[in-house]
N, CA, C and O atoms as a Maestro MAE file, in Angstrom:
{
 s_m_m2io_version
 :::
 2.0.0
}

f_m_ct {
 s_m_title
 :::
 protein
 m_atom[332] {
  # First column is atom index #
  i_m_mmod_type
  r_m_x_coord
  r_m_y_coord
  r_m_z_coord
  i_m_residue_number
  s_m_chain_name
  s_m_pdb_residue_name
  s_m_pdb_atom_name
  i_m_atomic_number
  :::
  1 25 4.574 1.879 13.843 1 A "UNK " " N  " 7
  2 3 4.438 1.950 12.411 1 A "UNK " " CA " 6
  3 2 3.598 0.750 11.968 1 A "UNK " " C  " 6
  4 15 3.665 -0.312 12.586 1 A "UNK " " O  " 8
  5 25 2.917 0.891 11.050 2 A "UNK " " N  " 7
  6 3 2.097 -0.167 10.309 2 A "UNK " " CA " 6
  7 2 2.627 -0.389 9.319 2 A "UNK " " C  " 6
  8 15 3.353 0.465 8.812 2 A "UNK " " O  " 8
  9 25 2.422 -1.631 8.727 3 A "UNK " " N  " 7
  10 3 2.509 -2.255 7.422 3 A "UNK " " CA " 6
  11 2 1.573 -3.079 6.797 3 A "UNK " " C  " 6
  12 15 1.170 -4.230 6.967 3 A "UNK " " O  " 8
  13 25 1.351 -2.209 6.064 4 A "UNK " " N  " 7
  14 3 -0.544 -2.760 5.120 4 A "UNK " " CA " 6
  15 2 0.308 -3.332 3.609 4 A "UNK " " C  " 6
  16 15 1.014 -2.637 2.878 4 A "UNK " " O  " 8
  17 25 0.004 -4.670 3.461 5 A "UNK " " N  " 7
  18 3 0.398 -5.425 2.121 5 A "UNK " " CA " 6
  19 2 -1.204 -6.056 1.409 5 A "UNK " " C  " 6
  20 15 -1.932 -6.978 1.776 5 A "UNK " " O  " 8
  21 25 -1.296 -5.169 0.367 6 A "UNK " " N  " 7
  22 3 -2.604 -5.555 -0.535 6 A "UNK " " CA " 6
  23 2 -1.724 -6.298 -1.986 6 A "UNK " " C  " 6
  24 15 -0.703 -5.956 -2.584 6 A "UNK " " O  " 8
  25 25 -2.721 -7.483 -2.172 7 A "UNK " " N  " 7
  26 3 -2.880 -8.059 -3.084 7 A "UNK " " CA " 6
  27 2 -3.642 -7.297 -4.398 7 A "UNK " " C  " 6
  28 15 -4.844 -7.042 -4.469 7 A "UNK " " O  " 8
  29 25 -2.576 -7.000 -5.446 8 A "UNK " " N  " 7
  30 3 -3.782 -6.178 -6.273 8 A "UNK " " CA " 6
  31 2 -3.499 -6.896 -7.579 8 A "UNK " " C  " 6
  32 15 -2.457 -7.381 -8.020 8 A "UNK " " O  " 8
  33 25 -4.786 -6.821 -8.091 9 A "UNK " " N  " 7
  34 3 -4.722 -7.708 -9.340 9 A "UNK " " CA " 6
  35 2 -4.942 -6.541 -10.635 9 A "UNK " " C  " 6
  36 15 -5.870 -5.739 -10.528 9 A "UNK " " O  " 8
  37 25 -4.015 -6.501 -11.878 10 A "UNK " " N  " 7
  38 3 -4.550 -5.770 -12.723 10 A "UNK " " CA " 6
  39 2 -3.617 -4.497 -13.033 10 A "UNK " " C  " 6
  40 15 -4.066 -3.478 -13.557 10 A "UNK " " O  " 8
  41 25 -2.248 -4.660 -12.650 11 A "UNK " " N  " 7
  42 3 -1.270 -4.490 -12.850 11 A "UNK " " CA " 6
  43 2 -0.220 -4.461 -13.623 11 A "UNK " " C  " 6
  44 15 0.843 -4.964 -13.261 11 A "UNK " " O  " 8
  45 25 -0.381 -3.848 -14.831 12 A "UNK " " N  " 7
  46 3 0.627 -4.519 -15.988 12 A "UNK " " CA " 6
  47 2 1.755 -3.738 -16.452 12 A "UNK " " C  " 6
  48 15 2.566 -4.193 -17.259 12 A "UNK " " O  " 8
  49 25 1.814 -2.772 -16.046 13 A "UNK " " N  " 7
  50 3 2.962 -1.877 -16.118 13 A "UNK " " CA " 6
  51 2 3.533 -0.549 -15.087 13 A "UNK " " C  " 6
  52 15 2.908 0.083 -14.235 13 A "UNK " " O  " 8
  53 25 4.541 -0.458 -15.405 14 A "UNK " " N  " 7
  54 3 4.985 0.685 -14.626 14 A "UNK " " CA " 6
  55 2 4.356 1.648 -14.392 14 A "UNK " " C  " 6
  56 15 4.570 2.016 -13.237 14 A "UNK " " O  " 8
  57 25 3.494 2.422 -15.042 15 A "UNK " " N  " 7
  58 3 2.190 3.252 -15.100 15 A "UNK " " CA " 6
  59 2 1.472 2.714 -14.305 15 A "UNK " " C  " 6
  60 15 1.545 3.488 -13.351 15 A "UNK " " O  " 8
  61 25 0.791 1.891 -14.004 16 A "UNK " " N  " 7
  62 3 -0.346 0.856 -13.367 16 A "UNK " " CA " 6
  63 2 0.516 1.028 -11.765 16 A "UNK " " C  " 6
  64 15 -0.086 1.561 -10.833 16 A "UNK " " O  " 8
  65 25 1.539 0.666 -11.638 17 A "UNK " " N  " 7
  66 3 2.338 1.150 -10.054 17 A "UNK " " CA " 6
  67 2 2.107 2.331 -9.707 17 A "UNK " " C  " 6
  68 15 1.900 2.400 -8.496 17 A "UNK " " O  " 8
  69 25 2.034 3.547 -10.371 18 A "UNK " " N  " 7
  70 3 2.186 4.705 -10.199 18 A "UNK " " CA " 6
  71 2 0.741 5.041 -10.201 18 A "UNK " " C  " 6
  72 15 0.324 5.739 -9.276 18 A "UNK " " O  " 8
  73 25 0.304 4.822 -10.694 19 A "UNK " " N  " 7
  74 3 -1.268 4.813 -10.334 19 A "UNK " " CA " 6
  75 2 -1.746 4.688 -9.239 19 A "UNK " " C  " 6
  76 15 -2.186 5.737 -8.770 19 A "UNK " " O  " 8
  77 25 -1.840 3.811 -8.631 20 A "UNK " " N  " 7
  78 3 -2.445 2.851 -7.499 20 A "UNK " " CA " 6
  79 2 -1.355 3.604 -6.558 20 A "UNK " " C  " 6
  80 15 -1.978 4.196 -5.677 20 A "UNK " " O  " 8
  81 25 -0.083 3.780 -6.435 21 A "UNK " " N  " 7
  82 3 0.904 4.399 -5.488 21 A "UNK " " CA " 6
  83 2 -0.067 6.041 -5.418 21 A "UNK " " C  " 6
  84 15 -0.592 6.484 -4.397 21 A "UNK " " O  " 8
  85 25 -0.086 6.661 -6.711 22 A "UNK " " N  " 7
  86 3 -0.819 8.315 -6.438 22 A "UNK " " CA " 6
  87 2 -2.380 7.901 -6.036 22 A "UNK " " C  " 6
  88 15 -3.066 8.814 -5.577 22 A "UNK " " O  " 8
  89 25 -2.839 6.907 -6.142 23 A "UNK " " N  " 7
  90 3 -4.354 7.196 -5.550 23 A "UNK " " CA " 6
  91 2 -4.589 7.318 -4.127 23 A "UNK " " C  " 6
  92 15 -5.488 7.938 -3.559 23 A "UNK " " O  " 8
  93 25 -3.265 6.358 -3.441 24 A "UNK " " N  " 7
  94 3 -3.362 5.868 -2.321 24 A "UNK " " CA " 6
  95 2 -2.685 6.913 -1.438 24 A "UNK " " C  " 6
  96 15 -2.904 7.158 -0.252 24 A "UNK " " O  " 8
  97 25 -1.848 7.452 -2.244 25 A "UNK " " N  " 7
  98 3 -1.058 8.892 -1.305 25 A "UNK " " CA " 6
  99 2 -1.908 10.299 -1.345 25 A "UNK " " C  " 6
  100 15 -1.637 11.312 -0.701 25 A "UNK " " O  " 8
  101 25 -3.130 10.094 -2.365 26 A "UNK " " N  " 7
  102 3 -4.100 11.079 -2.507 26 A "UNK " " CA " 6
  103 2 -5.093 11.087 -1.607 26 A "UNK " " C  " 6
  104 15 -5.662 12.130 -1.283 26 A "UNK " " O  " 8
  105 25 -5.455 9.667 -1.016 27 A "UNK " " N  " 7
  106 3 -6.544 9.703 -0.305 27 A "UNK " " CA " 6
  107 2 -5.987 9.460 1.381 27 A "UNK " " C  " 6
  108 15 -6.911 9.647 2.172 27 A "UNK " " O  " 8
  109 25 -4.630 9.074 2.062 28 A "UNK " " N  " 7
  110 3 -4.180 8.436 3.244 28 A "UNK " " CA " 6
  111 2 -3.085 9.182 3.448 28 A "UNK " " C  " 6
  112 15 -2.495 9.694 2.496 28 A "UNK " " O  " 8
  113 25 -2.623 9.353 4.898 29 A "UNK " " N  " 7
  114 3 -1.215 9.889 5.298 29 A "UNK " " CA " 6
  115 2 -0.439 8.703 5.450 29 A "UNK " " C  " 6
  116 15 -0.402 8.183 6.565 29 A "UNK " " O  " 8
  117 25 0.389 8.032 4.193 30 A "UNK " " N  " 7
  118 3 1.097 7.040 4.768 30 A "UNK " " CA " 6
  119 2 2.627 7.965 4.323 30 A "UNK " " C  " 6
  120 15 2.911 8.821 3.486 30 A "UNK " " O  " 8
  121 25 3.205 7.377 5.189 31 A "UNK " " N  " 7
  122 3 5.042 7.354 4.851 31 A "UNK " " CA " 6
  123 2 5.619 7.230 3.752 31 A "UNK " " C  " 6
  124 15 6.425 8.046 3.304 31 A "UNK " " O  " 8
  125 25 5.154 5.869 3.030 32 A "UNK " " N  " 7
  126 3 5.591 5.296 2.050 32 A "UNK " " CA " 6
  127 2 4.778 4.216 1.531 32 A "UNK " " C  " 6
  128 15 4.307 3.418 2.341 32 A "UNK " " O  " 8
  129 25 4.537 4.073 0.232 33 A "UNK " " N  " 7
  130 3 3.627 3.153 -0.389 33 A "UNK " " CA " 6
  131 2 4.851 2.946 -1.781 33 A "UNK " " C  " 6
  132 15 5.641 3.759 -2.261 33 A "UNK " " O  " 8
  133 25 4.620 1.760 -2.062 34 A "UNK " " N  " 7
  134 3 5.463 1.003 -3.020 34 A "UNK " " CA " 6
  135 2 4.528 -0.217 -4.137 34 A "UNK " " C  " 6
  136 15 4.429 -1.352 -3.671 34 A "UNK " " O  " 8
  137 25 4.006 -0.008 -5.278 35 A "UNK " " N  " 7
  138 3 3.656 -1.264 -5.784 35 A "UNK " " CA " 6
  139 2 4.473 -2.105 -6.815 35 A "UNK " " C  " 6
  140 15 5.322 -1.447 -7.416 35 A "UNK " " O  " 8
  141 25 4.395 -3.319 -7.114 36 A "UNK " " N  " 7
  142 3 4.818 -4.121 -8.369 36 A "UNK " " CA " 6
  143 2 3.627 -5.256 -8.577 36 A "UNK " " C  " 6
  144 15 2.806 -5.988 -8.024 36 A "UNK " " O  " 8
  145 25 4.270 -4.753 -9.967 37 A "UNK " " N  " 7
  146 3 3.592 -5.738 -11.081 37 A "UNK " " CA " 6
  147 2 3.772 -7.130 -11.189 37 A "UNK " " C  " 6
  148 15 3.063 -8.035 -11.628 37 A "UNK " " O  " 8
  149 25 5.034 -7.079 -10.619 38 A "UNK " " N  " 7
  150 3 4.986 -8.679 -10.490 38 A "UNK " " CA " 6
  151 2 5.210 -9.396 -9.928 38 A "UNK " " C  " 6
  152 15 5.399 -10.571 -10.243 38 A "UNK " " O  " 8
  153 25 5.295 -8.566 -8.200 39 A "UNK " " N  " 7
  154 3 4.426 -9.558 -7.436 39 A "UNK " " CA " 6
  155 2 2.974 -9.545 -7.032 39 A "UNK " " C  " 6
  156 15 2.432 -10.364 -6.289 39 A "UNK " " O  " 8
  157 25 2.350 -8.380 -7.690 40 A "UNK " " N  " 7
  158 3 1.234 -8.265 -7.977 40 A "UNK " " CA " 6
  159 2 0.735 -7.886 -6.316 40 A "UNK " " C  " 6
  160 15 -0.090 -8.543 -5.682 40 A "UNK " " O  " 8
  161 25 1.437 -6.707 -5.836 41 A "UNK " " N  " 7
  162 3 0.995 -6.080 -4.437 41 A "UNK " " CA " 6
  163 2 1.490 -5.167 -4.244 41 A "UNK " " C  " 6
  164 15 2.618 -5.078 -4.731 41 A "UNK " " O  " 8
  165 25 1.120 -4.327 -3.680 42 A "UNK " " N  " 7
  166 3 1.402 -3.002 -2.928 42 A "UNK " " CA " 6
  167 2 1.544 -2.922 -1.621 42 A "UNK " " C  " 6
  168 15 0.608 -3.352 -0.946 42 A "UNK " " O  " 8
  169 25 2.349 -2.540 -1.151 43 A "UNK " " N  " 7
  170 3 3.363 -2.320 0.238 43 A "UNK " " CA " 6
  171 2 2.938 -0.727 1.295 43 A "UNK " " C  " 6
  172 15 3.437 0.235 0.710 43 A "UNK " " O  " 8
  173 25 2.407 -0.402 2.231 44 A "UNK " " N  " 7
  174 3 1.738 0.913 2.334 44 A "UNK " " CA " 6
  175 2 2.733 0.819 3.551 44 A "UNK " " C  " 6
  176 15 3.213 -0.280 3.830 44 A "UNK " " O  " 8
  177 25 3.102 2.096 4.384 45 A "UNK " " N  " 7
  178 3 3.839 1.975 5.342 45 A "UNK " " CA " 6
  179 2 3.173 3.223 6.254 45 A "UNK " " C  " 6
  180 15 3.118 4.245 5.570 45 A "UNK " " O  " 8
  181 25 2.853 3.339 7.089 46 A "UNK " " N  " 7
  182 3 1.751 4.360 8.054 46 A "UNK " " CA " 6
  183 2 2.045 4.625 9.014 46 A "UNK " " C  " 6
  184 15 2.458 3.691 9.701 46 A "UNK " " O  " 8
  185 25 2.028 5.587 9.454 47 A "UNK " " N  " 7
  186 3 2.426 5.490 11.315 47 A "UNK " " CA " 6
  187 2 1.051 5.309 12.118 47 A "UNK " " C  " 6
  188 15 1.212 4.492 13.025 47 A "UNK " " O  " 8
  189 25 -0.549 5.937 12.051 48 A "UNK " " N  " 7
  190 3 -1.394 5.449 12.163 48 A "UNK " " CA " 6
  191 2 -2.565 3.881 11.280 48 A "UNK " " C  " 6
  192 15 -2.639 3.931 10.052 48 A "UNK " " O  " 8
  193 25 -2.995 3.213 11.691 49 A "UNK " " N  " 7
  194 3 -3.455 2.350 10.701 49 A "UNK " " CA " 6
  195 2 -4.758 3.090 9.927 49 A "UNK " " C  " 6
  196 15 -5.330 4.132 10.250 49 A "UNK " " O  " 8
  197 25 -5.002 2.273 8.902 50 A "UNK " " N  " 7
  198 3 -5.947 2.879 7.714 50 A "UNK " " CA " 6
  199 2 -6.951 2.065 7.671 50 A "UNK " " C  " 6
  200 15 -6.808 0.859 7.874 50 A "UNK " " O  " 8
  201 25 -8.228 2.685 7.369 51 A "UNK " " N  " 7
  202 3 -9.332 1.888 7.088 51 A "UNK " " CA " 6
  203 2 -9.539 0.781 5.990 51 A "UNK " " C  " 6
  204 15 -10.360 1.123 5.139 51 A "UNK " " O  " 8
  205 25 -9.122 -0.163 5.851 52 A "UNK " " N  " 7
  206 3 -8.712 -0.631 5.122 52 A "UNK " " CA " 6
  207 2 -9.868 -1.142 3.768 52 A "UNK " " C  " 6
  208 15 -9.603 -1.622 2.666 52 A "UNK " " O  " 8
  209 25 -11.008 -0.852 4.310 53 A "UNK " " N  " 7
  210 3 -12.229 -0.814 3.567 53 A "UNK " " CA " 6
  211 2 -12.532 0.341 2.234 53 A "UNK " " C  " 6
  212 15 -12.961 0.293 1.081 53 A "UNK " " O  " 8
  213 25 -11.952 1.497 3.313 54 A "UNK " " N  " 7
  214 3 -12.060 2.621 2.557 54 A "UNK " " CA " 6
  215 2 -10.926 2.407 1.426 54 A "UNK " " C  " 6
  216 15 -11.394 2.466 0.289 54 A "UNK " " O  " 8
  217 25 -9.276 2.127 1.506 55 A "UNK " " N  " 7
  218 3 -8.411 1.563 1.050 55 A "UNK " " CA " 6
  219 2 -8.831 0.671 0.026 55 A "UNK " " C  " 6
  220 15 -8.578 0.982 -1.138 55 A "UNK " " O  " 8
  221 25 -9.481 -0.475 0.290 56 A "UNK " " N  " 7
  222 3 -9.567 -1.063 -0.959 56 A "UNK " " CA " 6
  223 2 -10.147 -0.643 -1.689 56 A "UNK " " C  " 6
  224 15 -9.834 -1.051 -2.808 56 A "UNK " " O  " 8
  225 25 -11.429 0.484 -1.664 57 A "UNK " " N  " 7
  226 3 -12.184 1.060 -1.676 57 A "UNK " " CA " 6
  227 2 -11.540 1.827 -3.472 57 A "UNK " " C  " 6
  228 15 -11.854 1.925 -4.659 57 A "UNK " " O  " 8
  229 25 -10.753 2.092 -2.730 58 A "UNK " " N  " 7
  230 3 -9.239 3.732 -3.612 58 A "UNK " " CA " 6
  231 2 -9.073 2.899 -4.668 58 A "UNK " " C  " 6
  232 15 -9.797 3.018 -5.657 58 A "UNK " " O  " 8
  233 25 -8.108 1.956 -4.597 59 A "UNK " " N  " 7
  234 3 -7.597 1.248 -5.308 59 A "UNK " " CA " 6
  235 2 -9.026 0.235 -6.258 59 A "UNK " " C  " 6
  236 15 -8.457 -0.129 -7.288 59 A "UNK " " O  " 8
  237 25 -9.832 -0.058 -6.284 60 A "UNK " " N  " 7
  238 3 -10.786 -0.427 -6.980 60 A "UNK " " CA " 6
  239 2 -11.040 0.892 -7.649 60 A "UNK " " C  " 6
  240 15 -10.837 0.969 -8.861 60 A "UNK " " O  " 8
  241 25 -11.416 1.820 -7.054 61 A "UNK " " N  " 7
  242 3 -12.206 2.759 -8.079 61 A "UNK " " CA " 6
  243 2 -10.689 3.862 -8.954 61 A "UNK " " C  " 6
  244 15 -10.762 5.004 -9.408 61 A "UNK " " O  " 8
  245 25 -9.710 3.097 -8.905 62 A "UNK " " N  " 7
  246 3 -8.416 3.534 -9.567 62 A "UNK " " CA " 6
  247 2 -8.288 2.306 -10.822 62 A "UNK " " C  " 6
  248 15 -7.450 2.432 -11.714 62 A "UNK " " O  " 8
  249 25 -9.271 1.061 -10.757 63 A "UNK " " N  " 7
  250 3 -9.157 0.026 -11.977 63 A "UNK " " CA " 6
  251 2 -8.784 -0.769 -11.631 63 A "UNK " " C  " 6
  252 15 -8.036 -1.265 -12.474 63 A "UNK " " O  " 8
  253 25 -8.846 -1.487 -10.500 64 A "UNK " " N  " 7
  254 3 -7.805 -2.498 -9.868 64 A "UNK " " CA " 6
  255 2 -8.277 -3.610 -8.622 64 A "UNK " " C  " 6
  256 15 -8.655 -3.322 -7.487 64 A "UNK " " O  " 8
  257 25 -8.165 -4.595 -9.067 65 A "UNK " " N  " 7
  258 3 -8.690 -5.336 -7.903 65 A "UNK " " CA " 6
  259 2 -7.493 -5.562 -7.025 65 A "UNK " " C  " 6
  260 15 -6.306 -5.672 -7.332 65 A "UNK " " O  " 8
  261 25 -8.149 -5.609 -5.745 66 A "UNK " " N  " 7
  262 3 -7.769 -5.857 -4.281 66 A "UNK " " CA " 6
  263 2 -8.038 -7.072 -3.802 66 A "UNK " " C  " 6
  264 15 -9.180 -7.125 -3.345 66 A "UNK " " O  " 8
  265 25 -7.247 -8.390 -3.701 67 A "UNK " " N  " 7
  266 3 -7.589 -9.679 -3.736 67 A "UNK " " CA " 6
  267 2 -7.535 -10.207 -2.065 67 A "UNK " " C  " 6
  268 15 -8.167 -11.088 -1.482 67 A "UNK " " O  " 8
  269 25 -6.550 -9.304 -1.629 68 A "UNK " " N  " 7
  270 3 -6.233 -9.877 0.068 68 A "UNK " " CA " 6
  271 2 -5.484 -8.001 0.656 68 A "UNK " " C  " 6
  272 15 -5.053 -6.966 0.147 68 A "UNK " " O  " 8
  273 25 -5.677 -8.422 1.603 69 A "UNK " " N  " 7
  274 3 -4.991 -6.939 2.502 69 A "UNK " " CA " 6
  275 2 -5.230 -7.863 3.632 69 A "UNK " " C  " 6
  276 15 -6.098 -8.649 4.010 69 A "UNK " " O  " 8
  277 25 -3.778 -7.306 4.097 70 A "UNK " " N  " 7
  278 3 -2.593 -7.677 5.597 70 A "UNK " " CA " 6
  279 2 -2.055 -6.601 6.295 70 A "UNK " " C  " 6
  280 15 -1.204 -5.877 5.777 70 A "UNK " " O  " 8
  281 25 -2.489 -6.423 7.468 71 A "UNK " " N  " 7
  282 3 -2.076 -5.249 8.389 71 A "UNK " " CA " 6
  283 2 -1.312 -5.735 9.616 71 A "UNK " " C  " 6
  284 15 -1.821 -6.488 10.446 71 A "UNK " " O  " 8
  285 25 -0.055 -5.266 9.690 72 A "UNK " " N  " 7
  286 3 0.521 -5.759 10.780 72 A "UNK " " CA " 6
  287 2 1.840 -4.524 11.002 72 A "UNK " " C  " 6
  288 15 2.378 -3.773 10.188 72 A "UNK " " O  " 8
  289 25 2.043 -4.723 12.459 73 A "UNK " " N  " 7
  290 3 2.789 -3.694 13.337 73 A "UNK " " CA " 6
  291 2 4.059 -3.882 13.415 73 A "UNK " " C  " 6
  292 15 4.442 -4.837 14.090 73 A "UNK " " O  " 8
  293 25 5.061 -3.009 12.735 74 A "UNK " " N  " 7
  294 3 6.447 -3.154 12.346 74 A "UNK " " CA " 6
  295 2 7.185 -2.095 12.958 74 A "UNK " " C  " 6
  296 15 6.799 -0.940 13.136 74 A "UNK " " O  " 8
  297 25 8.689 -2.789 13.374 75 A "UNK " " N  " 7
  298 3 8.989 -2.036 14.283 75 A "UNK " " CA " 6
  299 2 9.864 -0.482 12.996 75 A "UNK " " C  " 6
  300 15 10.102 -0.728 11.813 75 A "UNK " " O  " 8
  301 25 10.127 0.745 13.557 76 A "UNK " " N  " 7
  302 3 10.577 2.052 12.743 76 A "UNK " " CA " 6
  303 2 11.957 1.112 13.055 76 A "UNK " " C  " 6
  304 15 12.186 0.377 14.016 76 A "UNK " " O  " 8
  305 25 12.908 1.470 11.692 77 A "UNK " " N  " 7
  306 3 13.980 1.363 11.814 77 A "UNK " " CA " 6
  307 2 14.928 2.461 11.618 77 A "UNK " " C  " 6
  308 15 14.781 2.952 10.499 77 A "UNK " " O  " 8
  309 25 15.768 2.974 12.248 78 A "UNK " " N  " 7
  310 3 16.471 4.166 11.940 78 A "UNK " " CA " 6
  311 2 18.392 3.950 12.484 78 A "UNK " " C  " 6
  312 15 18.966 3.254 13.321 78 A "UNK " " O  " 8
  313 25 18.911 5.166 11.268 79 A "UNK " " N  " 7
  314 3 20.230 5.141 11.851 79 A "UNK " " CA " 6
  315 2 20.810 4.593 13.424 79 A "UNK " " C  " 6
  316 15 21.798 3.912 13.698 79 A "UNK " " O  " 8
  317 25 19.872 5.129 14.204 80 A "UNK " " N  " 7
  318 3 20.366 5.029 15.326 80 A "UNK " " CA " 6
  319 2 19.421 4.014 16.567 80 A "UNK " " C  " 6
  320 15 19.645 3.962 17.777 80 A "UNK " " O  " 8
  321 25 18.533 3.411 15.927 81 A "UNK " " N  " 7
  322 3 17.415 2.179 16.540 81 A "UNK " " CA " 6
  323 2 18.314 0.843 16.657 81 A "UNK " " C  " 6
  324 15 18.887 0.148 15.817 81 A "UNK " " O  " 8
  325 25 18.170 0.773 18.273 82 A "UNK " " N  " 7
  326 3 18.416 -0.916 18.572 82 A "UNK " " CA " 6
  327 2 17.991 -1.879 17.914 82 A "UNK " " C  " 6
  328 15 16.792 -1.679 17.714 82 A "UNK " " O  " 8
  329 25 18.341 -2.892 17.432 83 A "UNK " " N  " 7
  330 3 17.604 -4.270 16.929 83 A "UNK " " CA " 6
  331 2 17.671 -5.331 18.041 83 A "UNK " " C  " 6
  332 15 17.173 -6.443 17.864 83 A "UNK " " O  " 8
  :::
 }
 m_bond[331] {
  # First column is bond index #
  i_m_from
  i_m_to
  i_m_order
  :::
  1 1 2 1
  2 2 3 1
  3 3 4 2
  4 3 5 1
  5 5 6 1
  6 6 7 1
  7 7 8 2
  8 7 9 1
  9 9 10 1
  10 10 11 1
  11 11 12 2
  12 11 13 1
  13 13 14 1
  14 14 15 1
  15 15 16 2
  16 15 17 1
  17 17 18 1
  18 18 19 1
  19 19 20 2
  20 19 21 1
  21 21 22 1
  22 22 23 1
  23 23 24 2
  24 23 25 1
  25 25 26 1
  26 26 27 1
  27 27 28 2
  28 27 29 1
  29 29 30 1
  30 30 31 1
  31 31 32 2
  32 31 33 1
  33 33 34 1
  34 34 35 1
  35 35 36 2
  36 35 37 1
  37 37 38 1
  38 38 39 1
  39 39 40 2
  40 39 41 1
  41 41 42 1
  42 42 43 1
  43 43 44 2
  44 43 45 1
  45 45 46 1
  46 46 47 1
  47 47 48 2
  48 47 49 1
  49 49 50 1
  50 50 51 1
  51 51 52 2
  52 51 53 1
  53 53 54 1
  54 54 55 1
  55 55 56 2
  56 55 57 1
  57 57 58 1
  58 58 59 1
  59 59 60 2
  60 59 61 1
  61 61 62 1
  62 62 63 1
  63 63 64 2
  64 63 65 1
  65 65 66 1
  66 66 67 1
  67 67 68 2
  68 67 69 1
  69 69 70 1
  70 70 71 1
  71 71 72 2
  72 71 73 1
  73 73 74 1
  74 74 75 1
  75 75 76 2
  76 75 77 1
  77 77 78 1
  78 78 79 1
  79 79 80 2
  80 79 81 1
  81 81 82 1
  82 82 83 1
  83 83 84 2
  84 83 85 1
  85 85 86 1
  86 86 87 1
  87 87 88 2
  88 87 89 1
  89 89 90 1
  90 90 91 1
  91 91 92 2
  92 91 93 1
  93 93 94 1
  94 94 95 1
  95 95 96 2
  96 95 97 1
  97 97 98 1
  98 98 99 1
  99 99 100 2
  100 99 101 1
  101 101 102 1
  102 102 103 1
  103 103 104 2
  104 103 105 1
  105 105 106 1
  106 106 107 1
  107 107 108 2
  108 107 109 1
  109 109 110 1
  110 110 111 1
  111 111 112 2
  112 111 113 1
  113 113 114 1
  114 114 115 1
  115 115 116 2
  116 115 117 1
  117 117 118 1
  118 118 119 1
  119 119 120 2
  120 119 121 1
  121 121 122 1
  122 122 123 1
  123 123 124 2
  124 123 125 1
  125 125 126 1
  126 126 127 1
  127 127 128 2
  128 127 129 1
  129 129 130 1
  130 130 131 1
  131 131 132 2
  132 131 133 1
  133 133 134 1
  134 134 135 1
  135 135 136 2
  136 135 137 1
  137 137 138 1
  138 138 139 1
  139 139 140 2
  140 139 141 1
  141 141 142 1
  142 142 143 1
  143 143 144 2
  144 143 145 1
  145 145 146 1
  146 146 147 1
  147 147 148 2
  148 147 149 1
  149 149 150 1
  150 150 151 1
  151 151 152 2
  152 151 153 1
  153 153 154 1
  154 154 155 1
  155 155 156 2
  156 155 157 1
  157 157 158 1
  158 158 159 1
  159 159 160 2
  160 159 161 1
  161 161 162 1
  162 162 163 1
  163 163 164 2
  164 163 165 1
  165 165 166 1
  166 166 167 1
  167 167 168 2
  168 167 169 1
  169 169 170 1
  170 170 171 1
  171 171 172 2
  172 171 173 1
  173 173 174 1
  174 174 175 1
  175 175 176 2
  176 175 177 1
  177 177 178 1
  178 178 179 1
  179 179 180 2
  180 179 181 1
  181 181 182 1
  182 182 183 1
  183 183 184 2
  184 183 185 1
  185 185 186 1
  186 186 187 1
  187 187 188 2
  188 187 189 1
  189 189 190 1
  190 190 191 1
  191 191 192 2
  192 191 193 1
  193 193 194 1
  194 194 195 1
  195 195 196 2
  196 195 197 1
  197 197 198 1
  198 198 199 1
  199 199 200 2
  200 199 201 1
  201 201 202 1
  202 202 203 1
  203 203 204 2
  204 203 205 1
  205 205 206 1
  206 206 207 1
  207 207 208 2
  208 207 209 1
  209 209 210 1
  210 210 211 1
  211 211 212 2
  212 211 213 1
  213 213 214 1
  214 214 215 1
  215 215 216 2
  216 215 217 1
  217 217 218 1
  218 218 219 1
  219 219 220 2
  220 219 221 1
  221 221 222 1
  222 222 223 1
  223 223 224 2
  224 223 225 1
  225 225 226 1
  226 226 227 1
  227 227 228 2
  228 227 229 1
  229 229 230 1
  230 230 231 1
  231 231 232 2
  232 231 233 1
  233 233 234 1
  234 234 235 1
  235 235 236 2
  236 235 237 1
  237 237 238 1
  238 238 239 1
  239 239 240 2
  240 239 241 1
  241 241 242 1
  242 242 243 1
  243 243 244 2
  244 243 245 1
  245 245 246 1
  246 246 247 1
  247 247 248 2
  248 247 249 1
  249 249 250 1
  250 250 251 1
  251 251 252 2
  252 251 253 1
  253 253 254 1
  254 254 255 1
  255 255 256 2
  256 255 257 1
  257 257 258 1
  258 258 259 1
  259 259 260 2
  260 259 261 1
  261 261 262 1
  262 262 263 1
  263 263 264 2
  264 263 265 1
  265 265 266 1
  266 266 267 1
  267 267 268 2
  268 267 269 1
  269 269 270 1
  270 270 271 1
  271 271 272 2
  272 271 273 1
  273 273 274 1
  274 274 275 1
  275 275 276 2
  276 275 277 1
  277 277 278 1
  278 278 279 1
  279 279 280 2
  280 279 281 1
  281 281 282 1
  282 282 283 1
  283 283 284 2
  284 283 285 1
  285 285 286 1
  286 286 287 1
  287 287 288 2
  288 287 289 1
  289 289 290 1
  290 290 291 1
  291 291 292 2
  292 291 293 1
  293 293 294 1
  294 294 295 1
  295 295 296 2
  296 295 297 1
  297 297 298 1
  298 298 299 1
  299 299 300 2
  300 299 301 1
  301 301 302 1
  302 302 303 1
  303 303 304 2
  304 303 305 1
  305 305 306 1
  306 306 307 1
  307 307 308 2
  308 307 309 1
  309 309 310 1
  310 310 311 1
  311 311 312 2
  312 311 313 1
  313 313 314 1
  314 314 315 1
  315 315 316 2
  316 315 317 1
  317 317 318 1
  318 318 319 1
  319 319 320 2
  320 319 321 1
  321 321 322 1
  322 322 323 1
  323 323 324 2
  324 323 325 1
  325 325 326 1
  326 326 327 1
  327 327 328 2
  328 327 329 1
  329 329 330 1
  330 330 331 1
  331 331 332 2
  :::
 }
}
């Protein structure tokens, strides 16, 4: 599983989450994507990784700047997964 954390700037309401969450589930097969306003980032969760170019790509042409993006390999956690 991947975990892509973008810095997005331009965020001011609950609408503005939902935005940037439907652009990003419109254009990528992720699992789960999550944003806030105030920590001012969005959380993407993938089982393959994403172009992350194209990605910032989404989210700019949705009104929104993309200040930093972080991709890193997280382990699936489930009912029944060892830790």
């Amino acid at each position: 599983m991947i975990k892509i954390t973008l810095q997005v700037d331009g965020m001011m309401c609950g609408m503005c989450e939902a935005h940037v969450n439907d652009a990003i589930r419109r254009e990528f097969p992720v699992g789960k994507v999550s944003s806030s306003r105030k920590k001012g980032e969005t959380v993407i969760l993938a089982e393959e990784p994403l172009d992350l170019e194209r990605l910032k790509g989404t989210v700019e042409a949705a009104g929104y700047q993309v200040l930093s993006a972080r991709e890193e390999t997280c382990e699936k956690r489930g009912l029944f997964s060892r830790r």
